[in-house]
MIDREN-783837 format. One record per residue (C-alpha): x, y, z; residue number from 1; residue in one letter. Coordinates in Angstrom, 2 decimals, m for minus. Example, Ala and Ser with C-alpha at 12.3 -4.5 7.8 and 13.67 -1.06 7.14 Angstrom:
! residues 2
        X        Y        Z    n  res
    12.30    m4.50     7.80    1    a
    13.67    m1.06     7.14    2    s
//
This chain:
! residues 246
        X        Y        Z    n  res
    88.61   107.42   102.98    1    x
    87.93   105.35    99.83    2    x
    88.04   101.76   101.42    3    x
    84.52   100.95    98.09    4    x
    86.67   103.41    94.77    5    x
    84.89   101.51    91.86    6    x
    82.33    99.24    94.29    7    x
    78.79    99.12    92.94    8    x
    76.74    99.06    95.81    9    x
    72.63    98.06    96.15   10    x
    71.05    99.21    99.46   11    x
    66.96    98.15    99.84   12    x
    64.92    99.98   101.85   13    x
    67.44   103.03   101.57   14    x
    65.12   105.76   101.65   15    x
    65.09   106.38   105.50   16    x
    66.42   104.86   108.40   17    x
    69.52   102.61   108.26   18    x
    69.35   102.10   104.57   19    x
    69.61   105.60   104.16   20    x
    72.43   106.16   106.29   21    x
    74.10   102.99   104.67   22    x
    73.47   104.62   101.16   23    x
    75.33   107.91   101.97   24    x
    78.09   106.40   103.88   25    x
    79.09   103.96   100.99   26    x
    79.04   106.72    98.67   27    x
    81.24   109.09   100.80   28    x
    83.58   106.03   100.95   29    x
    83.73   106.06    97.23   30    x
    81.24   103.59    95.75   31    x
    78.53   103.90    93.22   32    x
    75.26   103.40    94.89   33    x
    71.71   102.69    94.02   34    x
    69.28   103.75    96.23   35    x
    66.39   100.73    96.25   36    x
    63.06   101.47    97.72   37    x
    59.00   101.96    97.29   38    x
    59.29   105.95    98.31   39    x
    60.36   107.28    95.07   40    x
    60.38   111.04    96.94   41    x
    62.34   110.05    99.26   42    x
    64.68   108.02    97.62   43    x
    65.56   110.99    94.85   44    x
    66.31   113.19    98.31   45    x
    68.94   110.76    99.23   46    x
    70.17   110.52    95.32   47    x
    70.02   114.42    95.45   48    x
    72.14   114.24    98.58   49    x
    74.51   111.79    97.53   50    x
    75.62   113.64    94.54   51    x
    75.30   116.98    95.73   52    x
    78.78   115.71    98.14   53    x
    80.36   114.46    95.03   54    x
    79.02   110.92    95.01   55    x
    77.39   109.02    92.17   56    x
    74.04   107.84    92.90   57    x
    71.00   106.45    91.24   58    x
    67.47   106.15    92.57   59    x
    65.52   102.94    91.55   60    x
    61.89   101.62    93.05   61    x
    62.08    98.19    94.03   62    x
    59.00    95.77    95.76   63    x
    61.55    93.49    97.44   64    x
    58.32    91.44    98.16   65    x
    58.49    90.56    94.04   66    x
    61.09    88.40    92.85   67    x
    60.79    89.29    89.59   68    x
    61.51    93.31    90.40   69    x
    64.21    91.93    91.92   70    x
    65.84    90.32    88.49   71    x
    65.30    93.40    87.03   72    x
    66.58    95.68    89.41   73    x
    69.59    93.53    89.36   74    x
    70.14    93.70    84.95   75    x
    69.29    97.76    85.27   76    x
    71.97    98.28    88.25   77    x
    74.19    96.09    86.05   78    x
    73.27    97.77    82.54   79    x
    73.65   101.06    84.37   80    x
    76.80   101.09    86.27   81    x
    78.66    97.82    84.89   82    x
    78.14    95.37    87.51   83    x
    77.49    94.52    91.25   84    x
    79.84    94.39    94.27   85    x
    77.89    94.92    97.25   86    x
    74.23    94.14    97.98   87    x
    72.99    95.56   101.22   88    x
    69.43    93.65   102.36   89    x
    68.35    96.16   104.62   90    x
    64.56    96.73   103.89   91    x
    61.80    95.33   106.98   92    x
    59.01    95.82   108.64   93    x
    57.83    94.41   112.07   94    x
    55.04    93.82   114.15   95    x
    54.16    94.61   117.66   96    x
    51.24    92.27   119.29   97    x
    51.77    89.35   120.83   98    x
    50.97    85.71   119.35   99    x
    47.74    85.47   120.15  100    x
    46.63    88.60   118.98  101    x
    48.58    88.31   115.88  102    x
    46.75    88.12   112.24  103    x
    48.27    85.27   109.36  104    x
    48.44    87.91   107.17  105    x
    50.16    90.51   109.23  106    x
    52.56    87.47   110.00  107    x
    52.69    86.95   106.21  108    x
    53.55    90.51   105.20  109    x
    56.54    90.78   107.52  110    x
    57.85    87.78   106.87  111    x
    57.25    88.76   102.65  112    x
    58.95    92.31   103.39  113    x
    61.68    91.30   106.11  114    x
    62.61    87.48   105.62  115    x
    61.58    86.87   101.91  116    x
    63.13    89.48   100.32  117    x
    66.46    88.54   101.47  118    x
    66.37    85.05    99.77  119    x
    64.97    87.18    96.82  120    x
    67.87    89.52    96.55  121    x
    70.91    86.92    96.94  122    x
    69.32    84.90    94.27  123    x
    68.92    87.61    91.91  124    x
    72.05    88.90    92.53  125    x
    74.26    86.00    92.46  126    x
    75.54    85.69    89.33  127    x
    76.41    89.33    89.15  128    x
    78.09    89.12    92.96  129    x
    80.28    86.31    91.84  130    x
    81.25    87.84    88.10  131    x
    82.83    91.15    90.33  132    x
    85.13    88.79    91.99  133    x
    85.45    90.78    95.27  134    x
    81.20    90.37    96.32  135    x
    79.99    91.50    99.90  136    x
    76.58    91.07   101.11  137    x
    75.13    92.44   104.36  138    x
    71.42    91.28   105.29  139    x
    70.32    93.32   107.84  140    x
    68.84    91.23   110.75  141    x
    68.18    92.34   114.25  142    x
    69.12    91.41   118.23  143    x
    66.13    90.25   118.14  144    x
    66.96    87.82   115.33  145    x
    69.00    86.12   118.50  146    x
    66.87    86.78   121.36  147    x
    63.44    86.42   122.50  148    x
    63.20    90.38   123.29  149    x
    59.94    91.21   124.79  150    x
    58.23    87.94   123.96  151    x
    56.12    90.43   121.38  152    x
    56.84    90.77   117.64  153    x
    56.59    87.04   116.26  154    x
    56.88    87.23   112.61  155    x
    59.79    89.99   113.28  156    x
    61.28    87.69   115.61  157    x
    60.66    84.59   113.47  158    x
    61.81    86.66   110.24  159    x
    65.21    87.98   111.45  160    x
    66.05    84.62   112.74  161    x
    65.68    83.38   109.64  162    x
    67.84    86.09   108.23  163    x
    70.62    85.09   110.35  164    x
    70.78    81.28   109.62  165    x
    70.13    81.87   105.82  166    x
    72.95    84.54   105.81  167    x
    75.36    81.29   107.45  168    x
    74.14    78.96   104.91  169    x
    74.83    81.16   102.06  170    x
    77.96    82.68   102.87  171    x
    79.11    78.66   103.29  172    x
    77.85    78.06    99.48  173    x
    79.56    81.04    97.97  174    x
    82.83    80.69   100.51  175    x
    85.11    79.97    97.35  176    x
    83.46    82.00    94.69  177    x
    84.85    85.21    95.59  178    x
    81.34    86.66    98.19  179    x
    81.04    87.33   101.27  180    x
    78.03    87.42   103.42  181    x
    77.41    88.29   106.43  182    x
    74.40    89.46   108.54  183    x
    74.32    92.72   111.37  184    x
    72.40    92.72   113.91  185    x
    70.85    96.19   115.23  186    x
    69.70    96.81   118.94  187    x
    67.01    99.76   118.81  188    x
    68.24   102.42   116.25  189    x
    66.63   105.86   115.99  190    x
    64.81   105.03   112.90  191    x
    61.25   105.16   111.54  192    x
    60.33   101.49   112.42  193    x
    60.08   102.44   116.30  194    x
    57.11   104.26   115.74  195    x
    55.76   106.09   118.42  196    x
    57.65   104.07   121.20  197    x
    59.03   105.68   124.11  198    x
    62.73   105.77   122.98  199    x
    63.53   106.66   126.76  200    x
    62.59   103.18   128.15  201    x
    64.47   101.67   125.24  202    x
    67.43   103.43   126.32  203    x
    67.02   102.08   129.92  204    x
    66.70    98.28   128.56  205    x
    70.05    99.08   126.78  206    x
    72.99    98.65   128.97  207    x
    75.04   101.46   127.31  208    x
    72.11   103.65   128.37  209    x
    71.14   105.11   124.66  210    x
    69.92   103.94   121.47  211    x
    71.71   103.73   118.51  212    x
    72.10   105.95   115.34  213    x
    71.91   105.35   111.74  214    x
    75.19   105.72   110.98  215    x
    76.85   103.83   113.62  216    x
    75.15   101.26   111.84  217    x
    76.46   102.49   108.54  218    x
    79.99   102.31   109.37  219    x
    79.96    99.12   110.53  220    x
    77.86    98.31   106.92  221    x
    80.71    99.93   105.91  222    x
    83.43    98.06   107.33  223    x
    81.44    94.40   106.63  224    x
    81.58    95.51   102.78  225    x
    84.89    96.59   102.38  226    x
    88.24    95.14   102.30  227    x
    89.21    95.50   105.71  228    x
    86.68    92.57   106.47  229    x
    88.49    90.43   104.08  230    x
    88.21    87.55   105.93  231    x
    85.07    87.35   107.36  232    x
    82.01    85.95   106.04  233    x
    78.96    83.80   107.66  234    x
    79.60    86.49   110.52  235    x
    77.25    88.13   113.00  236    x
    77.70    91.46   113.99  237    x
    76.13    92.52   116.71  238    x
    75.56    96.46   117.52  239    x
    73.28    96.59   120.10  240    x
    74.93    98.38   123.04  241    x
    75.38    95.05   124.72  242    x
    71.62    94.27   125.01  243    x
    72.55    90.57   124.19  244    x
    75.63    90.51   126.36  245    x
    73.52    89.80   129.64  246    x
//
């Protein structure tokens, strides 16, 4: 399948988790992709990987917390591979205290790493999204960017909300300028960012009775990106193994 031949693709945070999943299933679906994210090591591997199947690939370190590494992540990814189709706003952290035992500057840091970043990356990327004339974003927000959850997490929670209304507002802006955006909403993926949490008790809040993968998340990147999701944009996607459905 080569639904992205020719797409130039930007995935943060594509080192591990999602991202990387995202980054290898793009490129197996034909696109040029750069792999954006703080571990350099890591982020060759997935280069390294990428190519090694036939794909083109290039690794690039990015702080998506600094807006102006974003402007010129966007001119090298442009200089490099002649423009930008697809930006995938996948890098995040969270937290996992409640409110009151919550620091400012823990809330601060998520929100710079998982909220502020987005805004960062469609800005920077705008001019080059509309110029290719067939742009698709996909900012990575959560089930929890919907619901409460646990009533833990605050600045996740408050982040990923804001990820989902900012994804409506610009995908209504850039509606007749040839981008769309839309936002995807993970339930609890087997990725780095659970930590040490029991995945089995995750599985049992879940009503599908699992957690998710990486690359179920990555196809349905996929699909949001590519042409087959024409008509969609200011969408949420929601893979969560029906978590919100109750």
């Amino acid at each position: 399948m080569n639904r992205l031949e020719n797409r130039i693709a930007l995935v943060t945070g594509a080192a591990s988790g999602i991202g990387r999943a995202t980054a290898l299933r793009l490129a197996s679906e034909g696109a040029s992709v750069v792999v954006a994210d703080l571990q350099d090591d890591r982020a060759a591997a997935v280069v390294a990987e990428i190519e090694q199947a036939g794909g083109r690939a290039s690794a690039m370190h990015l702080d998506v917390t600094d807006e102006s590494s974003w402007a010129s992540a966007i001119t090298a990814t442009t200089e490099a591979f002649g423009g930008l189709d697809i930006l995938v706003n996948n890098a995040g952290i969270g937290d996992t205290v409640p409110l009151e035992q919550s620091t400012t500057d823990e809330y601060l840091k998520v929100v710079a790493v998982t909220q502020n970043s987005v805004y960062f990356g469609l800005k920077a990327a705008a001019e080059a999204l509309k110029a290719s004339g067939n742009g698709a974003v996909v900012n990575v927000s959560s089930m929890f960017g919907i619901v409460g959850g646990f009533g833990t997490s605050p600045a996740y929670a408050a982040a990923k909300g804001a990820v989902r209304t900012l994804t409506k507002s610009v995908a209504l802006g850039w509606a007749t300028e040839g981008v769309r955006v839309n936002s995807i909403h993970p339930g609890f993926v087997d990725t780095p960012i659970l930590g040490e949490t029991d995945r089995s008790m995750l599985a049992q809040t879940t009503p599908m009775g699992r957690i998710a993968q990486p690359e179920e998340l990555a196809a349905a990147i996929a699909f949001l990106v590519s042409d087959d999701a024409s008509f969609m944009t200011g969408s949420e996607f929601v893979v969560d193994g029906g978590y919100t459905a109750r």
